[in-house]
DRENDO-1510 file (C-alpha; in Angstrom, 1 decimal, always signed):
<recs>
REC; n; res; u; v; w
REC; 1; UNK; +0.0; +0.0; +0.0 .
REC; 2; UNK; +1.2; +3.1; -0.9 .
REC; 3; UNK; +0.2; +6.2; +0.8 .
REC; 4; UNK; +1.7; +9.5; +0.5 .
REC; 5; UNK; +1.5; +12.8; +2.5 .
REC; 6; UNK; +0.3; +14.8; -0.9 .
REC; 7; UNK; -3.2; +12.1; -0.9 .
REC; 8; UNK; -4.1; +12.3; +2.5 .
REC; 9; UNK; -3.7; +15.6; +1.8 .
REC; 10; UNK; -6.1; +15.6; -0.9 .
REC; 11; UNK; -8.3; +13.0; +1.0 .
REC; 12; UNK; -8.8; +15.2; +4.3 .
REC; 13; UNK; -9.3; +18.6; +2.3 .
REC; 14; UNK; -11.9; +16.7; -0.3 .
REC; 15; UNK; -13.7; +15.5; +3.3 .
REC; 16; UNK; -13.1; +19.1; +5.0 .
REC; 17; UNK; -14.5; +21.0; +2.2 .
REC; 18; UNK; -17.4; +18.3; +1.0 .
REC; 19; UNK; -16.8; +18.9; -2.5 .
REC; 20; UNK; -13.7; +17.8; -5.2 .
REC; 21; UNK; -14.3; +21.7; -6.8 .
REC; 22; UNK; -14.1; +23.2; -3.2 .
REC; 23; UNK; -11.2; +21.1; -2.5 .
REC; 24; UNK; -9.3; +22.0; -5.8 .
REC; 25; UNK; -9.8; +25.4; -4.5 .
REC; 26; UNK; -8.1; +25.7; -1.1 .
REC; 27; UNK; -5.3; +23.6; -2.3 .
REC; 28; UNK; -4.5; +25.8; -5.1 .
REC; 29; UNK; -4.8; +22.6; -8.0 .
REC; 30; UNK; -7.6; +21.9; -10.4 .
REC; 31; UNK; -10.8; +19.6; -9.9 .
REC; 32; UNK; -9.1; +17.1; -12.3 .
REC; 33; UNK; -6.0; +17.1; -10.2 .
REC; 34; UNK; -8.1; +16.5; -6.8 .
REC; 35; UNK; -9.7; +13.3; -8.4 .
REC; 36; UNK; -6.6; +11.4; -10.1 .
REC; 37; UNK; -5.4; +11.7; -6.6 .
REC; 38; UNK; -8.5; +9.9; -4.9 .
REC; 39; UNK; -8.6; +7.5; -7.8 .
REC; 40; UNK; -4.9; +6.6; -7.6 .
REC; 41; UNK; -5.2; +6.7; -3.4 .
REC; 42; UNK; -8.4; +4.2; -3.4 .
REC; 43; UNK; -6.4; +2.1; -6.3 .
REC; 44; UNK; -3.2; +1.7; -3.9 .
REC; 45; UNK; -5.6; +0.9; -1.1 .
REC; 46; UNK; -7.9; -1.4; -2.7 .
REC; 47; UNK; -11.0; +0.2; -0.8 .
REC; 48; UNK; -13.6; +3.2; -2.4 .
REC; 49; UNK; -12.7; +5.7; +0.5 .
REC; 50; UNK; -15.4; +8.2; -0.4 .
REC; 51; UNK; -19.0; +8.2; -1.3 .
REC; 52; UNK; -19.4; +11.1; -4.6 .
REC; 53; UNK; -22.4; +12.4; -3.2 .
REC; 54; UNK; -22.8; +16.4; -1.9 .
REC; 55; UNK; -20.9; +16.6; +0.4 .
REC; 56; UNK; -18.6; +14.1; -0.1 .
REC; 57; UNK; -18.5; +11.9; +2.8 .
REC; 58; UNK; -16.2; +8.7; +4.3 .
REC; 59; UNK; -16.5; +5.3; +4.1 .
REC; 60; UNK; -15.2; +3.2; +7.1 .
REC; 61; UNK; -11.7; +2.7; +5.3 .
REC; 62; UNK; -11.9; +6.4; +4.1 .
REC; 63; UNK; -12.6; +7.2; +7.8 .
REC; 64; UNK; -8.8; +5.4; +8.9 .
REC; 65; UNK; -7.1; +7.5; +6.2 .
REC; 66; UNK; -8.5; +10.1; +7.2 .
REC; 67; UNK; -7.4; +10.4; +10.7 .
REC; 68; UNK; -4.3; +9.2; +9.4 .
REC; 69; UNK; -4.2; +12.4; +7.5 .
REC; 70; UNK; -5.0; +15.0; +10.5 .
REC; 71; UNK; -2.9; +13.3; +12.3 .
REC; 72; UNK; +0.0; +13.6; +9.6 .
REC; 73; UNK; -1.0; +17.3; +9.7 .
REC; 74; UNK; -0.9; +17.9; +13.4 .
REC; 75; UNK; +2.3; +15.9; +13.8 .
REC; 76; UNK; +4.2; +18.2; +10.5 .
REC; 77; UNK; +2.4; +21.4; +12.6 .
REC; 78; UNK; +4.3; +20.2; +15.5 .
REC; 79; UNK; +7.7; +19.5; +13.6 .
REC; 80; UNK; +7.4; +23.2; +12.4 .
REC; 81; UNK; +7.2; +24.6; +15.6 .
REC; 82; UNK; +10.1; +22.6; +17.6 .
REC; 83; UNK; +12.2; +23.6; +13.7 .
REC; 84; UNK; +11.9; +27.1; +13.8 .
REC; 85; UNK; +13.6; +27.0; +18.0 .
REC; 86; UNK; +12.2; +29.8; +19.6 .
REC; 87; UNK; +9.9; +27.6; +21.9 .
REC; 88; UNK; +13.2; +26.9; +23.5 .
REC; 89; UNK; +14.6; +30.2; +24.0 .
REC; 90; UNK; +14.4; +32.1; +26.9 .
REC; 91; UNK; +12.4; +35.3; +27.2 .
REC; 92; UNK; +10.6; +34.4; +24.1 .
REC; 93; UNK; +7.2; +36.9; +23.5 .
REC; 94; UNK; +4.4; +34.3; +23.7 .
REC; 95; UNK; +2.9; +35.8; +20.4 .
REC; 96; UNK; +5.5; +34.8; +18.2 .
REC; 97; UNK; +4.9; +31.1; +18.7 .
REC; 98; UNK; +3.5; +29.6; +15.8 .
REC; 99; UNK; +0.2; +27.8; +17.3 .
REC; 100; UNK; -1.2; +24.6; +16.1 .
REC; 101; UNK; -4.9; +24.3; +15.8 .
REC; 102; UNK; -6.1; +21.2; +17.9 .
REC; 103; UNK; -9.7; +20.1; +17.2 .
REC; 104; UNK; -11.1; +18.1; +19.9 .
REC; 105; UNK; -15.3; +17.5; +21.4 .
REC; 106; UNK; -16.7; +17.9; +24.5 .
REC; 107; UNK; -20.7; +17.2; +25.7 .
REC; 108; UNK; -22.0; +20.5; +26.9 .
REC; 109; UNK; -22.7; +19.8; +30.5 .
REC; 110; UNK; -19.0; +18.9; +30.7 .
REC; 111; UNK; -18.1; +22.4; +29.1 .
REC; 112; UNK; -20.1; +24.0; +31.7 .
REC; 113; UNK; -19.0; +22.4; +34.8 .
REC; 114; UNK; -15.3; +21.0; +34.7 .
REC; 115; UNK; -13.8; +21.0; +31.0 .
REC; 116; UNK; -13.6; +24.2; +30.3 .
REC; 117; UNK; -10.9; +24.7; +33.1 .
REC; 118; UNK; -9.0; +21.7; +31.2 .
REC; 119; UNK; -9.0; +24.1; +28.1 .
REC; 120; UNK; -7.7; +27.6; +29.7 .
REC; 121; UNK; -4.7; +25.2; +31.4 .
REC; 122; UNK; -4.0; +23.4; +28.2 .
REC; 123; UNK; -4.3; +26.9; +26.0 .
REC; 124; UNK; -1.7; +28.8; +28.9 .
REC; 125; UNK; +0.5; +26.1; +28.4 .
REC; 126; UNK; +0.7; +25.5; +24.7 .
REC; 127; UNK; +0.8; +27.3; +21.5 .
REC; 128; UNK; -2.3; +26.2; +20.5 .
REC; 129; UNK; -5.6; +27.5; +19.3 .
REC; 130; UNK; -8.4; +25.6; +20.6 .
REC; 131; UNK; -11.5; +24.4; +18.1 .
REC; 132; UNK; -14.0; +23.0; +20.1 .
REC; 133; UNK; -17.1; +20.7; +19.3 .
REC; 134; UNK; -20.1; +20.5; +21.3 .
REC; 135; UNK; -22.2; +18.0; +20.7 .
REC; 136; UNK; -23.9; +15.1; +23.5 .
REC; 137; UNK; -21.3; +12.7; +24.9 .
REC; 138; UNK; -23.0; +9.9; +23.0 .
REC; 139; UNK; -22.4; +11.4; +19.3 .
REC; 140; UNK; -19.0; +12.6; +20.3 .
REC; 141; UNK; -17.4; +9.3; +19.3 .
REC; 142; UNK; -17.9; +9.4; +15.8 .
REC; 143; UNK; -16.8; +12.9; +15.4 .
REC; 144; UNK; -13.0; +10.6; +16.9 .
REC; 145; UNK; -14.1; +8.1; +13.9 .
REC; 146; UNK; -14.4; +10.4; +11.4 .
REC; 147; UNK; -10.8; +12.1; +12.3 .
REC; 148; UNK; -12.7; +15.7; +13.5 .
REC; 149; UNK; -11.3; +15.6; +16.5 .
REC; 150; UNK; -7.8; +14.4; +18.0 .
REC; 151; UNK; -9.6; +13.7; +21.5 .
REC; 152; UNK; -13.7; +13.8; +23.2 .
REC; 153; UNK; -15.3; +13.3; +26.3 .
REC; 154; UNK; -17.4; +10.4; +25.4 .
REC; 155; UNK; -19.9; +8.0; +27.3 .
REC; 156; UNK; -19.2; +5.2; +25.3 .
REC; 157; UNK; -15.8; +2.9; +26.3 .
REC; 158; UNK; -15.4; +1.1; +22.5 .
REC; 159; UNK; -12.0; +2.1; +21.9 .
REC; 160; UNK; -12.5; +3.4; +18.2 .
REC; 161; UNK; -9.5; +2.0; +16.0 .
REC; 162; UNK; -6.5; +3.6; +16.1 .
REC; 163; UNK; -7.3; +5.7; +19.4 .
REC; 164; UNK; -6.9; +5.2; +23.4 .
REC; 165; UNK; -9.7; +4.9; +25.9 .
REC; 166; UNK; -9.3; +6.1; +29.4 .
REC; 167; UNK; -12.4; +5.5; +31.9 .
REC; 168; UNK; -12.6; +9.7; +33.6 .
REC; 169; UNK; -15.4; +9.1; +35.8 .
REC; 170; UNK; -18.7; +10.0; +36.0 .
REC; 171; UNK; -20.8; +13.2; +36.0 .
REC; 172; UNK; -23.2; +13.1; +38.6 .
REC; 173; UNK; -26.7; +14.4; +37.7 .
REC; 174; UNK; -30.0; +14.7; +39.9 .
REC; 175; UNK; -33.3; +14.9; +38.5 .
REC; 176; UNK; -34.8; +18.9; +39.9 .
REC; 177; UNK; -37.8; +21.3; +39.1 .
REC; 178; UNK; -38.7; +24.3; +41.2 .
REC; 179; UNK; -40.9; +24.7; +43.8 .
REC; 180; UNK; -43.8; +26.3; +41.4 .
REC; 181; UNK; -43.2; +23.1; +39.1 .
REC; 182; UNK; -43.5; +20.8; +42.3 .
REC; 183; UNK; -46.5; +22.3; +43.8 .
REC; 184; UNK; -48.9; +22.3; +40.4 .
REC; 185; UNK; -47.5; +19.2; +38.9 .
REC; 186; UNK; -46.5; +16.8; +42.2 .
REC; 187; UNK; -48.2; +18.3; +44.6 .
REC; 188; UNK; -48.8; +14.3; +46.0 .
REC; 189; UNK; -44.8; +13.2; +45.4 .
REC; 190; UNK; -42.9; +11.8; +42.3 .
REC; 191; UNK; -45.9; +9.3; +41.2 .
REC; 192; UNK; -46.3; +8.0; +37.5 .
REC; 193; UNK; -49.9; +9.1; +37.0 .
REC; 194; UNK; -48.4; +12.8; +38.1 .
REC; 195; UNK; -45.0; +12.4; +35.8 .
REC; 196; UNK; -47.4; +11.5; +32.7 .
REC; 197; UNK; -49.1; +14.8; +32.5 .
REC; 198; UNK; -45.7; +17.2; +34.2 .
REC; 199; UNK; -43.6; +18.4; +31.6 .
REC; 200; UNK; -39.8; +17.4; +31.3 .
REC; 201; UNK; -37.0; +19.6; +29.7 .
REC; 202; UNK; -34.7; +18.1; +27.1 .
REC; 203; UNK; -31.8; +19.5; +26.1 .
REC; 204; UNK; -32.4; +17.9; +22.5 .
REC; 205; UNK; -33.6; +14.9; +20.5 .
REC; 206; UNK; -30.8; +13.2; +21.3 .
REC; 207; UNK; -30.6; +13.7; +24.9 .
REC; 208; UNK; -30.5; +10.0; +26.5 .
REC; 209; UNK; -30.1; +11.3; +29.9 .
REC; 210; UNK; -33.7; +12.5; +30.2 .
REC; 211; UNK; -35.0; +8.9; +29.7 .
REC; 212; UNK; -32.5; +7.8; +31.8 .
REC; 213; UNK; -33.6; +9.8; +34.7 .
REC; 214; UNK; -37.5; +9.3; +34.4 .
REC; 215; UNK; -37.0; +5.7; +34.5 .
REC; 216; UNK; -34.9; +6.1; +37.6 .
REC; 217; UNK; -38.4; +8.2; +39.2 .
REC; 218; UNK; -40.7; +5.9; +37.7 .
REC; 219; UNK; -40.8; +2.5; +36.8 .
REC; 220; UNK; -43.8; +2.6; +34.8 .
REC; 221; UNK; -43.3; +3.2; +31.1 .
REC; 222; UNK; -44.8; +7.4; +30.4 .
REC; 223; UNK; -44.5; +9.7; +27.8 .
REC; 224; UNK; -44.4; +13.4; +28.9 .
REC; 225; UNK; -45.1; +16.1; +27.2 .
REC; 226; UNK; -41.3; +17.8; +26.1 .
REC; 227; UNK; -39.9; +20.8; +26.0 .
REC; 228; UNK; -36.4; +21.2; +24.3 .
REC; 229; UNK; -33.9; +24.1; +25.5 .
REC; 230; UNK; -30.5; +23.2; +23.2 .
REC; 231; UNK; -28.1; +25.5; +25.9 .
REC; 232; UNK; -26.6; +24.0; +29.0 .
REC; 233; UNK; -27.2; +27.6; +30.8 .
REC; 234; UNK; -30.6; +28.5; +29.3 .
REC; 235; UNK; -31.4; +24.7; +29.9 .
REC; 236; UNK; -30.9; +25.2; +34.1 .
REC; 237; UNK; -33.0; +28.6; +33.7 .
REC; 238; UNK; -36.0; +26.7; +32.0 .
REC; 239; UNK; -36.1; +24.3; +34.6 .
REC; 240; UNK; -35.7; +26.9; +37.3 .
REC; 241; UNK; -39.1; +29.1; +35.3 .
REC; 242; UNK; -41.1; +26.2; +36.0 .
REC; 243; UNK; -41.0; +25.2; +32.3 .
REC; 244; UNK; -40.2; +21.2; +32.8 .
REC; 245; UNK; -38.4; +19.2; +35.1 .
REC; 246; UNK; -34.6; +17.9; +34.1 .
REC; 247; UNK; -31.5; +16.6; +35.2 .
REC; 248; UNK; -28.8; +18.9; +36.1 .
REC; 249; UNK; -25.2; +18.2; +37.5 .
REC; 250; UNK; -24.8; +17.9; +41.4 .
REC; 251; UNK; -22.1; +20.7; +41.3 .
REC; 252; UNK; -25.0; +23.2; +39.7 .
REC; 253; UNK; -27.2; +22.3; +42.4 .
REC; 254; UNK; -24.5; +22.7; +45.2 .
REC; 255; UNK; -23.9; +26.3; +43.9 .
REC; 256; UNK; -25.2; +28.7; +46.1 .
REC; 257; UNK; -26.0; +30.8; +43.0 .
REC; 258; UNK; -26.4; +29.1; +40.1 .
REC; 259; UNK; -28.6; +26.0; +42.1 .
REC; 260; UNK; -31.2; +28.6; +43.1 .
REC; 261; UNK; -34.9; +27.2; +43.0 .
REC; 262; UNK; -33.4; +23.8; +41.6 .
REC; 263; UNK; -35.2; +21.1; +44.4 .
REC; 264; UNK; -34.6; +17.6; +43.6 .
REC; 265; UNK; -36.9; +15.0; +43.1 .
REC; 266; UNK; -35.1; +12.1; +44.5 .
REC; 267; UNK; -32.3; +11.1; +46.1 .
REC; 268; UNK; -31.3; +8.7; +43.7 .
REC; 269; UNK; -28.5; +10.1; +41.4 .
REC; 270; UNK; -28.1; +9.3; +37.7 .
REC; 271; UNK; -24.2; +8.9; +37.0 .
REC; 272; UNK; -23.1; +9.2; +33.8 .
REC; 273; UNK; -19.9; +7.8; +33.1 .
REC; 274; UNK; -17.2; +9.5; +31.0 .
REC; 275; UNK; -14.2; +8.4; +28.8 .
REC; 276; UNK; -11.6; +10.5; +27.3 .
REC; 277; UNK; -10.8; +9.0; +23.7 .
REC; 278; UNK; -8.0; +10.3; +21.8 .
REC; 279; UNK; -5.2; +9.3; +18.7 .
REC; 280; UNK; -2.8; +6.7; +19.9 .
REC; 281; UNK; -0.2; +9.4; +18.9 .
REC; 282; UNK; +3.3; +10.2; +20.1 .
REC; 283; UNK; +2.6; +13.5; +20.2 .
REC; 284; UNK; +3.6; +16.3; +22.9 .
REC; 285; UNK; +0.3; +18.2; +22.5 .
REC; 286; UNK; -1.9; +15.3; +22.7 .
REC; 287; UNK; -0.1; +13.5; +25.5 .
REC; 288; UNK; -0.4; +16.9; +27.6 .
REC; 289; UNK; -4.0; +17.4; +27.2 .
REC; 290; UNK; -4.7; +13.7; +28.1 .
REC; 291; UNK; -2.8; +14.5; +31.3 .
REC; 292; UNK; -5.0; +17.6; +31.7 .
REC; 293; UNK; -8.6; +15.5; +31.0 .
REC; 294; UNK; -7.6; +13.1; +33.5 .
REC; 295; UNK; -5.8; +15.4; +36.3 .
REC; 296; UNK; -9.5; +17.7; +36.6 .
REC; 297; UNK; -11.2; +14.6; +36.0 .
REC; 298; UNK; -9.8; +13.3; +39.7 .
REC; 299; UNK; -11.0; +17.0; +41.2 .
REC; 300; UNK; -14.2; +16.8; +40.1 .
REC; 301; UNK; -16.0; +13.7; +38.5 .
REC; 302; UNK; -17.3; +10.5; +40.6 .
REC; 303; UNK; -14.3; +8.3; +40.9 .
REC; 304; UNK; -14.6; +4.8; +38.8 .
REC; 305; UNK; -14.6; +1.8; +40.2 .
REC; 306; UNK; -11.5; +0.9; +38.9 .
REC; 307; UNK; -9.7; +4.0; +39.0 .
REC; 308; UNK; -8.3; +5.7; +36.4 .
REC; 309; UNK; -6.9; +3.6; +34.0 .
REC; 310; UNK; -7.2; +3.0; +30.2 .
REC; 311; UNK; -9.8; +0.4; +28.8 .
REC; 312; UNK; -8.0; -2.4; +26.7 .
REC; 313; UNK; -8.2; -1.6; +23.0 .
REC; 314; UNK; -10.4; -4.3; +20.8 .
REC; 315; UNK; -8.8; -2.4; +17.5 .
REC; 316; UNK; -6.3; -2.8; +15.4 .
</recs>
């Protein structure tokens, strides 16, 4: 097989772009150009690594070589900055560093409670500029699959080929409504024939956690009416108006301020655990954030059962 920096290249801009014209474009060659190279990179492989649709979009085997290509890119963005020497020198104004761009996806009730310091540490310590992905903890994985991101907080532990999986912990989440919300809607207790009619908040259509949560209240199968409030912040006001009920994290609730008018509805908590995927890379940048993830990770998630240690990869 033979692969060469020029056609992943080609692969990861035709991906990034979503078209072979748009493609041609940012890297300065013509359409033609941009598909001899996919040709010739899918004949050396012996795999179709993209589907010609708008947008273009990866196949499994496209989706290997095209991590393999960010990661290329991240690791020459690297080389270029230990080359040019003046990360080394003493005295050195921080805005001459040149920065690498490090792509990586985070569920937004982690954002809002204990990643975000991860980010400021990682950012003061490296020449970096940070692109973020929100997105729910479930999804999160295949944004690592696709090669988006070089690392995410996700809540599933299948190692995704070619990356590491370490178990974080879990975010602890109690189910909560206001006292307005408890005295119209429960004004008896948490009882299925009250939850059927009482409005829950959902952060979105794929929010799991809600389900989660209203089978840990009820045991009886209900369908309540729904409210969706896509903003981790605006999400914790709704709930606080008396628009729905919903799960927030313990820490919110603890906070003198921000868990205002949040009373919960049991004291059963619903823990979500967390993993921190990322490349199986020797890199310097993504070795240091891993060390991050998991160092606030100890501070503020529940602690596994195992501890903190990565899950044996079942890929190649």
């Amino acid at each position: 097989m033979d692969v060469s920096a020029e056609s992943l290249v080609t692969l990861t801009a035709v991906l990034r772009e979503g078209t072979f014209e748009a493609a041609a474009a940012s890297l300065h060659v013509t359409p033609s150009a941009v598909s001899q190279r996919i040709k010739a990179l899918e004949q050396s492989v012996g795999r179709v690594l993209v589907r010609r649709v708008k947008p273009v979009t990866a196949t499994p085997d496209g989706e290997v070589l095209a991590r393999l290509g960010e990661q290329w890119s991240l690791l020459v963005a690297e080389a270029q900055g230990e080359l040019t020497g003046i990360a080394h020198e003493p005295d050195v104004d921080p805005r001459m560093l040149p920065r690498v761009t490090i792509p990586i996806a985070c569920n937004a009730d982690s954002l809002a409670t204990w990643f975000l310091p991860v980010v400021a540490e990682f950012h003061s310590e490296h020449p970096v500029s940070i692109d973020l992905h929100r997105d729910d903890e479930s999804v999160t994985t295949a944004m690592l699959r696709a090669g988006d991101v070089v690392g995410a907080v996700t809540s599933e532990p299948i190692v995704v080929r070619g990356c590491q999986t370490v178990e974080l912990g879990s975010l602890r989440y109690f189910p909560v409504a206001s006292p307005e919300f408890i005295e119209r809607w429960l004004p008896n207790g948490v009882r299925a024939r009250d939850m059927q009619y009482a409005p829950m908040v959902m952060f979105d259509r794929k929010d799991h956690l809600q389900i989660k949560a209203l089978k840990h209240l009820v045991a009886e199968p209900i369908s309540p009416p729904v409210n969706y409030i896509p903003s981790a912040s605006e999400y914790r006001r709704a709930i606080q108006a008396g628009i729905g009920w919903g799960a927030v994290p313990e820490v919110e609730i603890d906070d003198e301020q921000i868990g205002r008018r949040l009373v919960p509805l049991t004291k059963r908590p619903v823990d979500v655990p967390l993993y921190w995927q990322h490349w199986k890379l020797r890199s310097p940048l993504v070795s240091g954030l891993t060390d991050l993830v998991v160092e606030h990770a100890r501070r503020s998630l529940v602690p596994p059962r195992r501890g903190l240690a990565p899950v044996p990869s079942g890929g190649r």
